[in-house]
N, C-alpha and C positions, 0 to 999 in steps of 0.2 A: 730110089725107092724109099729109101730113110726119109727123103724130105716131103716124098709124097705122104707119109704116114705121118709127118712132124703138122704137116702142114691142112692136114683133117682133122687132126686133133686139136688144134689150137683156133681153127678156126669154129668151132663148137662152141669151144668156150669163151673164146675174147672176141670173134669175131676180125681179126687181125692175120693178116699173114705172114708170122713170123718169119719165114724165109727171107721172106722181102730184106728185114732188118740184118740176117744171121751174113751177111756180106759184107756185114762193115763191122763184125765184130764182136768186141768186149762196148764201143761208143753205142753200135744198133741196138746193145741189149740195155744200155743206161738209158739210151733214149727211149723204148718199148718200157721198162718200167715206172718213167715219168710218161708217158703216154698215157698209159693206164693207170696210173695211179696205186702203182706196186711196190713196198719194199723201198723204192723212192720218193718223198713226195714234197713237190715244188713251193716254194714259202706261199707264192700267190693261194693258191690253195687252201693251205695255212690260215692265211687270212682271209679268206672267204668263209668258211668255218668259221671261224671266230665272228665275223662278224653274221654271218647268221643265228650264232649263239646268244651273240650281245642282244640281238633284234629280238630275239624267244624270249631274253630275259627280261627284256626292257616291256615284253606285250603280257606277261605275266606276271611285271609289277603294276603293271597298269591295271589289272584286272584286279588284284588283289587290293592296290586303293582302293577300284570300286566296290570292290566286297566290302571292304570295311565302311565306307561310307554310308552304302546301303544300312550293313547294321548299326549305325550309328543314327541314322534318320526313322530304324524301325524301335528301335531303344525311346526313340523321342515321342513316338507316336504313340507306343506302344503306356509312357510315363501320362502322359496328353489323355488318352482313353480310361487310364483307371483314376486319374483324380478327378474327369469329366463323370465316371461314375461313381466316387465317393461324395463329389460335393452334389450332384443332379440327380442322379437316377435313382439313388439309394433313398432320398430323403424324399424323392417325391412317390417308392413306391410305400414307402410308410404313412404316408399321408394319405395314399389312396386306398390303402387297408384300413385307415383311419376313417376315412368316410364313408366306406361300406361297412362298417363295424358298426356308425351311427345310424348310417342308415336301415340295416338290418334292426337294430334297436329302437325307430320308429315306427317300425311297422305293425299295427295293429296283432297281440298276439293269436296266433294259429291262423296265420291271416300272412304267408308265404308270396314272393313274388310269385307270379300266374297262378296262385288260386283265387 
């Protein structure tokens, strides 16, 4: 009856049935705890973890290069756009206020564009 109750319980949770193992002992219960992954755990495991760790780390330094690079190419674009409008854009809108200033000033006075 004990085992029948051992053996509903543990199969809820682990899905295992401990019984099976509880035959051979103090070895079935070291073995059920490296099964599962309890309290015992196997080097290979160990290094599976780790090396899925290494992989995480190594895919978000990768990423993190690429961020920087990014801000590095937006840095450059960014230096590229304001001396393209210190040396270009600025000089030619001074110029073009310059010649609607003349132009305004040639035009017959009271005598408005479309009148």
């Amino acid at each position: 009856m004990n085992t029948a109750l051992l053996t509903a319980a543990t199969e809820g949770v682990s899905g295992v049935n401990v019984t099976q193992f509880l035959q051979f002992g103090l070895l079935g219960v070291v073995f059920l705890c490296v099964v599962l992954r309890k309290y015992i755990v196997p080097e290979w495991s160990l290094r599976q973890l780790e090396d899925q760790r290494d992989a995480e780390l190594k895919a978000k330094d990768e990423q993190i290069a690429s961020l920087r690079a990014d801000k590095a190419e937006l840095k450059e674009s960014l230096d590229q756009l304001q001396d393209l409008t210190r040396t270009e854009i600025i000089p030619a809108l001074v110029r073009a206020n310059q010649l609607q200033s003349a132009y305004v000033a040639e035009l017959p006075a009271g005598r408005g564009p479309g009148a």
